[in-house]
Rosetta silent file (secondary structure, phi, psi, omega in degrees, C-alpha in Angstrom):
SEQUENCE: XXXXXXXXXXXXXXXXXXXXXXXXXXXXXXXXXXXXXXXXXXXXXXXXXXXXXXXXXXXXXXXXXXXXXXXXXXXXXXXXXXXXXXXXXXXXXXXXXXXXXXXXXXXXXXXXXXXXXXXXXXXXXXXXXXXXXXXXXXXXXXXXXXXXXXXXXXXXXXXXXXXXXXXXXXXXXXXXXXXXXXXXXXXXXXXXXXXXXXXXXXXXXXXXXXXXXXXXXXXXXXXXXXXXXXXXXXXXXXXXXXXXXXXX
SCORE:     score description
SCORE:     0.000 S_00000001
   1 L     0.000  -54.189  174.344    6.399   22.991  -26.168 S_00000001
   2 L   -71.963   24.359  132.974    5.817   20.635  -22.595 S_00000001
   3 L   -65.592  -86.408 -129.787    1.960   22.161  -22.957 S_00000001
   4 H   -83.871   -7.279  173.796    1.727   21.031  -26.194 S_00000001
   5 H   -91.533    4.984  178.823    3.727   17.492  -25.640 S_00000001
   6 H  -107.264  -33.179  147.322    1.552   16.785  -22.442 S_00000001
   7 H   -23.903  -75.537  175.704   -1.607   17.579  -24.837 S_00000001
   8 H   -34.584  -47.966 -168.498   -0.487   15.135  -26.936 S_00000001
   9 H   -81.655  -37.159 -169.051    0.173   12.639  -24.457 S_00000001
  10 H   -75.944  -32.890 -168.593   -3.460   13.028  -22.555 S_00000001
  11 H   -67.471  -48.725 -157.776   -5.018   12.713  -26.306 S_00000001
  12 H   -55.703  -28.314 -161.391   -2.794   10.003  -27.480 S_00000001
  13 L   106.940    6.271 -157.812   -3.569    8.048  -24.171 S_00000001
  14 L  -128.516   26.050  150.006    0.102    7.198  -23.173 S_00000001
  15 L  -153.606  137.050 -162.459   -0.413    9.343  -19.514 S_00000001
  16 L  -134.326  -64.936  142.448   -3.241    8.427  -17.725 S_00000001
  17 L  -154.803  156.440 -169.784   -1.629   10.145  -14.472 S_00000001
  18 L   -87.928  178.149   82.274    0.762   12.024  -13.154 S_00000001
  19 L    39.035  -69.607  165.704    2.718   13.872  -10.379 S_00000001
  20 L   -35.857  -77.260 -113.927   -0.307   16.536  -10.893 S_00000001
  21 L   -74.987  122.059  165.579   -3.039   13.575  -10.144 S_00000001
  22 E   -58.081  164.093 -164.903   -4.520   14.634   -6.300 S_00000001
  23 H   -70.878  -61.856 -159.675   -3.684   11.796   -3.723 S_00000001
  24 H   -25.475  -84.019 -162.468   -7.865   11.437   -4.010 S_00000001
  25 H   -44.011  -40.202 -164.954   -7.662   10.228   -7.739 S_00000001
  26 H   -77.140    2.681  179.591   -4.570    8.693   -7.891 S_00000001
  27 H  -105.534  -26.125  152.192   -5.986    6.499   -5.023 S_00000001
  28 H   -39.105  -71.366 -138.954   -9.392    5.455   -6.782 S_00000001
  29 H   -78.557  -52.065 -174.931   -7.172    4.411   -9.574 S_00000001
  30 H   -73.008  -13.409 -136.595   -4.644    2.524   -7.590 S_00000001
  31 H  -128.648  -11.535  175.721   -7.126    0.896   -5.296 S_00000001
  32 H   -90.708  -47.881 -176.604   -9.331   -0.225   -8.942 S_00000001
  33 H  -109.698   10.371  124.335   -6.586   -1.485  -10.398 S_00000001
  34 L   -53.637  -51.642 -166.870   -4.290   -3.310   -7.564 S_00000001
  35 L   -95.631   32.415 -159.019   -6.959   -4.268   -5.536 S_00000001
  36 L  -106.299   41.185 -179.445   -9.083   -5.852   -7.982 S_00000001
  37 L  -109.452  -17.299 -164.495   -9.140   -9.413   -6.400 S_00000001
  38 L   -54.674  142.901 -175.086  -10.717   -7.747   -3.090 S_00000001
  39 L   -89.094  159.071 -179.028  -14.318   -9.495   -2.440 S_00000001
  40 H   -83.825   -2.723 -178.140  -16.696   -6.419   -2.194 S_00000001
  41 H   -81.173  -10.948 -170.565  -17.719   -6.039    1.112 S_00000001
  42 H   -73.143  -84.812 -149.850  -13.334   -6.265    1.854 S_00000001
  43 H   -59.064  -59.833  178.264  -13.291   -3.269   -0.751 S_00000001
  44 H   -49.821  -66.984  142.448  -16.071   -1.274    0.899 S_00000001
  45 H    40.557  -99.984 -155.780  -14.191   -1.570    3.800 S_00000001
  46 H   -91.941  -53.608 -173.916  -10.937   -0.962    3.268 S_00000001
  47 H   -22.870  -77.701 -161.692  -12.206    2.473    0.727 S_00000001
  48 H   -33.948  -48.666 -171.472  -13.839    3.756    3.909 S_00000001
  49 H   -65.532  -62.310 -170.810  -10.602    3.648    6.248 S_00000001
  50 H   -65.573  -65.963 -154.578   -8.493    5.609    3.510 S_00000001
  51 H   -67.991  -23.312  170.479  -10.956    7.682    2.643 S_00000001
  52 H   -98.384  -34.248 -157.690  -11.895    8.682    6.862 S_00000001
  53 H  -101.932   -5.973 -156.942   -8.437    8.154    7.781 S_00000001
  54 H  -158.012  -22.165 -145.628   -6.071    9.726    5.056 S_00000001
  55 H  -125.761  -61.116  170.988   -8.223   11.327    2.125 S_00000001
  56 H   -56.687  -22.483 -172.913  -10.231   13.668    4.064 S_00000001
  57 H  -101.497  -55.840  150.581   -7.243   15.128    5.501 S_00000001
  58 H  -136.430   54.908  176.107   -4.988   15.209    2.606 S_00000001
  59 L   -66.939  -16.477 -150.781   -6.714   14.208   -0.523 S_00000001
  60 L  -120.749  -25.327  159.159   -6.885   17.201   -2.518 S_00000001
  61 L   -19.589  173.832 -174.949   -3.100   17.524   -2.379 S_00000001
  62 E  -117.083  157.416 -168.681   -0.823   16.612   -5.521 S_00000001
  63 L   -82.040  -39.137  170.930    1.018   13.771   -5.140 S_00000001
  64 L   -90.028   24.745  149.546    4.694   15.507   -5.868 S_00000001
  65 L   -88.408  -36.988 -128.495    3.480   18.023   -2.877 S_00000001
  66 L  -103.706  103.304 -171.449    2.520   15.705   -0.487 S_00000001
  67 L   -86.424  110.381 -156.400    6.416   15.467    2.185 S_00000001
  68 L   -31.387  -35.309  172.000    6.699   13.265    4.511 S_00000001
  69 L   -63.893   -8.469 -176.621    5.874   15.412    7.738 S_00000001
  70 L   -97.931  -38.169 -178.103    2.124   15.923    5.903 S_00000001
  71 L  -108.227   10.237  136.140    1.707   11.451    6.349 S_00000001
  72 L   -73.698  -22.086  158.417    3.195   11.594    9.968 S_00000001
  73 L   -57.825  -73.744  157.993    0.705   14.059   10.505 S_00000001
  74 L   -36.038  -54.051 -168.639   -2.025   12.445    9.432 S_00000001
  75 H   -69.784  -47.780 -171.603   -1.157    9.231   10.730 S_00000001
  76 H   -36.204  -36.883  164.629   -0.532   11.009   14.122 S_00000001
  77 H   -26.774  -50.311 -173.192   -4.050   11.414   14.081 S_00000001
  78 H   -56.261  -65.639 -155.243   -4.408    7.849   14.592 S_00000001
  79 L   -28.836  119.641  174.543   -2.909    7.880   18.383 S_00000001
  80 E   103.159  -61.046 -174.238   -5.509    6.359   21.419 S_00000001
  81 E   -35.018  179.966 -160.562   -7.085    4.461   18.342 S_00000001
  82 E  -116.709  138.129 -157.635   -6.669    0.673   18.539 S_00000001
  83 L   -32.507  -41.714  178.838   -3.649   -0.742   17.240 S_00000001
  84 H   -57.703  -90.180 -174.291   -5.300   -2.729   14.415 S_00000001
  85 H    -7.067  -61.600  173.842   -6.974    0.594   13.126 S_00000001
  86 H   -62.497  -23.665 -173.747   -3.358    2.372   13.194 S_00000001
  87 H   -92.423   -5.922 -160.140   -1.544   -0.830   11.293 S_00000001
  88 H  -105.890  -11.077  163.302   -4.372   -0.803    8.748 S_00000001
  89 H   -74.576  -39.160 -168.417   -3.779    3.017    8.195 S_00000001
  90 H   -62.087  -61.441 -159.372    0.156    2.663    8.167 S_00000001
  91 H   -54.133  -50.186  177.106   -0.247    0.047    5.198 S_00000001
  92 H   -24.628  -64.321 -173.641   -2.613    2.141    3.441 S_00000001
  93 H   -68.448    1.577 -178.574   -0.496    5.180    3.112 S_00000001
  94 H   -85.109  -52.424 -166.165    2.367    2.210    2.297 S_00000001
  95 H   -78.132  -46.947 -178.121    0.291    0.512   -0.613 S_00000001
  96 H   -45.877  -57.762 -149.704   -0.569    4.492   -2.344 S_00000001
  97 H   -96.635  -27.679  148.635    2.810    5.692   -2.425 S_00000001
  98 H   -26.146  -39.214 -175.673    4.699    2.198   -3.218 S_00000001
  99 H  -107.783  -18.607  146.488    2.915    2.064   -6.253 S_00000001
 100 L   -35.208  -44.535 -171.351    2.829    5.627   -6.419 S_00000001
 101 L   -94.803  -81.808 -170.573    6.529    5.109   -6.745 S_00000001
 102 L   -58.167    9.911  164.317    6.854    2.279   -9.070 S_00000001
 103 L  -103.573    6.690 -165.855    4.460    4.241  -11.485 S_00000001
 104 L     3.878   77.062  160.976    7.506    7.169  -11.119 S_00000001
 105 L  -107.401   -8.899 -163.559    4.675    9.609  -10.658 S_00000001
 106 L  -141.843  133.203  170.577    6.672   10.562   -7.532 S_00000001
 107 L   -86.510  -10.702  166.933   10.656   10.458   -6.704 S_00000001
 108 L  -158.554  151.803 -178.428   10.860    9.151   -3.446 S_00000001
 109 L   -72.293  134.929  167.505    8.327    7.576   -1.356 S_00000001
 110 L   -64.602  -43.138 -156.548    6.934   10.163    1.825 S_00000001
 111 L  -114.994   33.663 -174.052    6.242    7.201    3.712 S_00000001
 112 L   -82.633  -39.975 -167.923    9.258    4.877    3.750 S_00000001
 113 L  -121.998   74.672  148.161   10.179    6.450    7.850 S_00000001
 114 L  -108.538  154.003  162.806    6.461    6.971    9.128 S_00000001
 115 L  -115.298  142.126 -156.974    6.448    6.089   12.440 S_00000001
 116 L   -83.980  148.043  169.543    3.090    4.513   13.856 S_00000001
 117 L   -66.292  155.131  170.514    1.610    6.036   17.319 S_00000001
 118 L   -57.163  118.277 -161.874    0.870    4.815   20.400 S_00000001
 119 E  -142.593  160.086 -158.041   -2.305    2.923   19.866 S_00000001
 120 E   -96.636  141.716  163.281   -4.642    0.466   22.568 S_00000001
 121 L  -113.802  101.154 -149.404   -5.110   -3.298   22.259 S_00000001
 122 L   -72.436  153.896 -179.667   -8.815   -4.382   23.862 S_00000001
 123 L  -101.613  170.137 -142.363   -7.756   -8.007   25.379 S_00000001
 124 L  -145.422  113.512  166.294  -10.334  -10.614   24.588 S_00000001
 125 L  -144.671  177.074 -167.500  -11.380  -13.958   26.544 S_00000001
 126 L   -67.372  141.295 -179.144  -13.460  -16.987   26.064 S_00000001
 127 L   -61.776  154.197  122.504  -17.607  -17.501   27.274 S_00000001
 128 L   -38.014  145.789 -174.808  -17.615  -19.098   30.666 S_00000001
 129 H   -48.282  -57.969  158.689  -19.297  -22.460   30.539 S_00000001
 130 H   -51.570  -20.669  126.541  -22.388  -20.623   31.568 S_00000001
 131 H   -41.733  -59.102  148.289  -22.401  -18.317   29.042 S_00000001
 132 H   -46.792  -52.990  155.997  -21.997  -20.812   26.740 S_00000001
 133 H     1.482  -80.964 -137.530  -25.260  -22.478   27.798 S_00000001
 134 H   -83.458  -17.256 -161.538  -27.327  -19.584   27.375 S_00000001
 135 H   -84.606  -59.545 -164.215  -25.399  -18.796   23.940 S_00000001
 136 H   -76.997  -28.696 -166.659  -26.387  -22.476   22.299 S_00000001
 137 H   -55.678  -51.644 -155.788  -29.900  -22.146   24.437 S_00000001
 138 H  -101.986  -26.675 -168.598  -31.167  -18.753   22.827 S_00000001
 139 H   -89.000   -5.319  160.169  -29.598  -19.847   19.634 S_00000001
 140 L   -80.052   -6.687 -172.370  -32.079  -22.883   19.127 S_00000001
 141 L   -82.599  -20.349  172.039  -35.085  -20.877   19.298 S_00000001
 142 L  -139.636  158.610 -174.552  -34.653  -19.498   16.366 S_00000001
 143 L   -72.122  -62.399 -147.000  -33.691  -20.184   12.438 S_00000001
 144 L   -47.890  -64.094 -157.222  -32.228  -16.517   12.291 S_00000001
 145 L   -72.167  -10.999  161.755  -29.580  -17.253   15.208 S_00000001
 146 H   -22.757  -66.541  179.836  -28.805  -20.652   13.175 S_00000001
 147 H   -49.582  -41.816  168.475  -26.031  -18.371   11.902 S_00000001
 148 H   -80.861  -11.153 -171.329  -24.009  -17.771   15.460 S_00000001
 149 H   -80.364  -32.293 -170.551  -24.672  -21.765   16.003 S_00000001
 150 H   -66.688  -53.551  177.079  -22.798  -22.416   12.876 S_00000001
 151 H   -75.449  -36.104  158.252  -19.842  -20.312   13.683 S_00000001
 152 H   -93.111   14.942  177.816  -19.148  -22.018   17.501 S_00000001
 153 H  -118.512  -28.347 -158.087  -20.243  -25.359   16.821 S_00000001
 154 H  -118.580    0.421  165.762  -18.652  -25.715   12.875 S_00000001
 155 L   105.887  -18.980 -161.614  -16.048  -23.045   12.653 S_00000001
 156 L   -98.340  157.485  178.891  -17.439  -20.836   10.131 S_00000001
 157 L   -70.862  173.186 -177.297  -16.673  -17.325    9.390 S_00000001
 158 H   -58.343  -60.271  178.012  -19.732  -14.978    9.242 S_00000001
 159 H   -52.915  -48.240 -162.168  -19.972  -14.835    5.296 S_00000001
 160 H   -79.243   -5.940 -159.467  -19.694  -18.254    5.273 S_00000001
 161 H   -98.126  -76.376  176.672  -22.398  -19.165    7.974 S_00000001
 162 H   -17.881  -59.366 -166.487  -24.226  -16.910    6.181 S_00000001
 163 H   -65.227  -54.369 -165.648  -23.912  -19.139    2.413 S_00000001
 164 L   -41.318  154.123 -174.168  -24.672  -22.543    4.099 S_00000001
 165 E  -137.985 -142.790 -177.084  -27.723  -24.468    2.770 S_00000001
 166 L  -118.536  -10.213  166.628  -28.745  -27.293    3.168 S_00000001
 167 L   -66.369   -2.225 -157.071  -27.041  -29.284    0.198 S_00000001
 168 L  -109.334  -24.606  172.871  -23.981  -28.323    1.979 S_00000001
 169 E   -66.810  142.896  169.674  -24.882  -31.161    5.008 S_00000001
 170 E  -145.066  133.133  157.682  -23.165  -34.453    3.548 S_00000001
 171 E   -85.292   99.975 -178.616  -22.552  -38.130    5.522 S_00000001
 172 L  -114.549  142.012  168.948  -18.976  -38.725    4.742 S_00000001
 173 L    52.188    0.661  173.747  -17.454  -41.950    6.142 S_00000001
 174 L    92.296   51.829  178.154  -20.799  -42.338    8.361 S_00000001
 175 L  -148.168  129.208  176.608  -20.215  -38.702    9.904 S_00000001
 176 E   -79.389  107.185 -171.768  -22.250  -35.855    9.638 S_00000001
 177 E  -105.848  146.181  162.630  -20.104  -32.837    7.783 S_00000001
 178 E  -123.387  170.070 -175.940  -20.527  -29.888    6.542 S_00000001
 179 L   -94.774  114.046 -167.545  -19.164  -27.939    3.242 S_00000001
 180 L  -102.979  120.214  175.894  -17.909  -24.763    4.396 S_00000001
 181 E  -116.705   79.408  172.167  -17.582  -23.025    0.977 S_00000001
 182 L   -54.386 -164.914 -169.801  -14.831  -20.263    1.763 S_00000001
 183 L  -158.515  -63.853  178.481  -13.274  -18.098   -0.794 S_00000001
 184 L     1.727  -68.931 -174.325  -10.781  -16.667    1.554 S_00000001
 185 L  -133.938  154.066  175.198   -7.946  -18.609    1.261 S_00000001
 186 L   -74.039  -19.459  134.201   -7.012  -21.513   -0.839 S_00000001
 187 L   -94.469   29.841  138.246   -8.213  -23.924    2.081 S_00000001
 188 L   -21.249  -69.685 -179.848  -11.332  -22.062    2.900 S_00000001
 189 E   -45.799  115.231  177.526  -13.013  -24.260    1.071 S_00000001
 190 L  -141.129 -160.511  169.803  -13.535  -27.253    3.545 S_00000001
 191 L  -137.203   75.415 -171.289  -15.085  -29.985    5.238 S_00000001
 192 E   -89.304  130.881  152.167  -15.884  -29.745    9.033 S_00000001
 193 L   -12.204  154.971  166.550  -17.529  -32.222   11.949 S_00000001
 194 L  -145.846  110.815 -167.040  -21.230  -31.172   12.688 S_00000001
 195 L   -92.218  127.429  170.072  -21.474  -32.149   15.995 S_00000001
 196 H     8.832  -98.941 -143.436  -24.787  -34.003   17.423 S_00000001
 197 H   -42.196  -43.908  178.803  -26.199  -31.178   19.064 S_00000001
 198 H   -55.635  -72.432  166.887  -26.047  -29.353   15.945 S_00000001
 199 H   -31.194  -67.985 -153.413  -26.984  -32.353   13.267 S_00000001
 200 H   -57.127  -36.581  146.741  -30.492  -32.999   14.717 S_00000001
 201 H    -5.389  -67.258 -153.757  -31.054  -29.152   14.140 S_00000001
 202 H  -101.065  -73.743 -162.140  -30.035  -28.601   11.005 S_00000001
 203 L   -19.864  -51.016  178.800  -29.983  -32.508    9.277 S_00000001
 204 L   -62.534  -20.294 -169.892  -33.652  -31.693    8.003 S_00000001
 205 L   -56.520  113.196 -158.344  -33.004  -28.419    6.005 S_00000001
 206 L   -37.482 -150.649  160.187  -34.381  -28.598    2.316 S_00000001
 207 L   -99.177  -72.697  162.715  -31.350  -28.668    0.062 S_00000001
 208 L   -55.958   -8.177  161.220  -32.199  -25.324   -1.376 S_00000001
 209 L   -72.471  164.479 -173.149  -32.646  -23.565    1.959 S_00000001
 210 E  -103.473  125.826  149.385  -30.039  -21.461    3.594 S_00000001
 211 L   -31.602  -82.166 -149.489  -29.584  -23.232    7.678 S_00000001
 212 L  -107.601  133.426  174.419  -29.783  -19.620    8.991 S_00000001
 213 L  -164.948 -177.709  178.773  -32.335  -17.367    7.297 S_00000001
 214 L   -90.467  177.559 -174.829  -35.405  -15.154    8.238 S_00000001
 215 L   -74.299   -9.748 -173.840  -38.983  -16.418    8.196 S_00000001
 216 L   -91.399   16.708 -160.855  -39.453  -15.185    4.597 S_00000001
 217 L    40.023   52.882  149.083  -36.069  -17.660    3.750 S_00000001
 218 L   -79.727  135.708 -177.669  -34.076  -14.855    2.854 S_00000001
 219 L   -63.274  158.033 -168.351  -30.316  -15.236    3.629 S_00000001
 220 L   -75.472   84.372  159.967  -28.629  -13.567    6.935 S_00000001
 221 L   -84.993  165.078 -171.231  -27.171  -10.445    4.889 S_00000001
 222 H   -33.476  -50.384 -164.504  -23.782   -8.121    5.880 S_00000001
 223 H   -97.639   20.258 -169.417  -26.358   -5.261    6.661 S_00000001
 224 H  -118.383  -22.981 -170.397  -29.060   -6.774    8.715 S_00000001
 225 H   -78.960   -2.926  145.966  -26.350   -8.337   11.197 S_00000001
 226 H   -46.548  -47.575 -171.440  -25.783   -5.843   13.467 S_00000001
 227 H   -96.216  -18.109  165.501  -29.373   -5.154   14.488 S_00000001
 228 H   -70.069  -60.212  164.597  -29.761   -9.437   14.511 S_00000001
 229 H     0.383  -98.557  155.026  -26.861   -9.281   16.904 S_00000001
 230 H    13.417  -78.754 -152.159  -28.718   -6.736   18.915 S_00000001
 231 H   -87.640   -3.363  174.986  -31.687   -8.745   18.901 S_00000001
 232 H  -104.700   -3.877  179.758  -30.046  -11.858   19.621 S_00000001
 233 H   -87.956  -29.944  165.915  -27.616  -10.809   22.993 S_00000001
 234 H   -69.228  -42.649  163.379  -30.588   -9.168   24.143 S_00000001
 235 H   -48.966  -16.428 -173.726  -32.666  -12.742   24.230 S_00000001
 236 H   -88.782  -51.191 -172.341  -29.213  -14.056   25.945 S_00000001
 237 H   -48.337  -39.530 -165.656  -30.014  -11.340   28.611 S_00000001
 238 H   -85.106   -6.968 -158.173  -33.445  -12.308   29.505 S_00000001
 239 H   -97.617  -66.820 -179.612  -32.450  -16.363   29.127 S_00000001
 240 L   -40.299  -14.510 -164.409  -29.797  -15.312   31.485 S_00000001
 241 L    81.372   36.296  171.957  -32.399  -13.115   34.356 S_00000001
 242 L  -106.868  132.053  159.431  -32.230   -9.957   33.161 S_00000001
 243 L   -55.290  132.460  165.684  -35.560   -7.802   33.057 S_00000001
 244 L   -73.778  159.472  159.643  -37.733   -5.508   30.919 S_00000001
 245 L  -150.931  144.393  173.794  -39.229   -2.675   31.411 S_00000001
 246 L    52.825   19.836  165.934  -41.165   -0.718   28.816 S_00000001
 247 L    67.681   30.310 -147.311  -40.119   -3.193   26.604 S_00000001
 248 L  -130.612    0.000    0.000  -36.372   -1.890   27.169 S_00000001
């Protein structure tokens, strides 16, 4: 008779999942239909870290298996990593089984008492005046590098650096500004100083051009910045007196 009323239920549509449902699925499912305000590179993201940090370990589990000593395990895993890494695992396994819960696919949460590991925090400090230099120096030479000038002289985050065009310079109040068009937050969207050094730079830039782009005006995208990076700390080296050899 529960065979043929959970038949019933799967046909009618009125269970979707269950107790049964692997962490794996039920975490697709949760993470499609909770998370579905996430911008997509935020979503790519955030997948990977559950899916390397929690899913690979115990994904193929059932959800009314899976005890608390199985996501202190796993999270133990985490330990020497750097504290960010470990808080963005803890919520994960926090956000599954919360909703996990309020979906009563499960009877008590696993993960109300995990406890997080000892994890590292790299400290961080500011360019040196000279550093700066060579940082705005190397970063005029080229349209590409437009994109790190944007974020220390105006403020912008990397996507948004990215977006700017040239319709986005405006003369407000007899000041040169630009329109930083976040998403982020409800003031993302903004209006920031463009300081001299910057304006004379930029102030020419079609309307329809992006400020930082490649020579073929293609925009700075998410998967080319890493090897622009690259190619732009190494020009800070050689501005700076460091040597080639072998082109190395």
């Amino acid at each position: 008779k529960k065979i043929a009323q959970k038949e019933q239920e799967v046909k009618s549509g009125s269970i979707i999942v269950s107790g049964n449902t692997t962490l794996e699925k039920w975490a697709e499912q949760c993470i499609a239909t909770y998370k579905s305000r996430q911008k997509e590179n935020t979503r790519a993201v955030y997948v990977r870290r559950i899916r390397h940090c929690i899913l690979d370990h115990i994904g193929m589990m059932r959800l009314q298996d899976i005890k608390p000593m199985h996501c202190q395990q796993v999270l133990n895993l985490q330990a020497g990593k750097s504290k960010t890494q470990i808080n963005e695992v803890y919520q994960a396994f926090r956000f599954l089984f919360k909703h996990a819960l309020d979906n009563e696919l499960i009877i008590r949460d696993p993960t109300t008492a995990l406890i997080k590991p000892t994890g590292t925090r790299h400290s961080r400090r500011a360019l040196t005046k000279t550093e700066r230099e060579a940082f705005i120096a190397v970063g005029k030479t080229d349209r590409r590098y437009y994109f790190y000038l944007l974020m220390i002289f105006c403020g912008c985050r990397p996507s948004e650096a990215a977006n700017c065009t040239g319709r986005d310079i405006v003369i407000k109040n007899g000041y040169p500004m630009l329109h930083i068009r976040g998403t982020k937050t409800s003031n993302a969207d903004r209006f920031v100083p463009i300081p001299e050094e910057l304006f004379d730079l930029i102030k020419n830039t079609p309307k329809s051009e992006y400020i930082a782009q490649y020579s073929n005006g293609n925009k700075i995208k998410e998967e080319h910045r890493a090897r622009l990076w690259n190619s732009y700390t190494r020009q800070i080296n050689i501005f700076m007196g460091c040597k080639t050899y072998r082109n190395a």
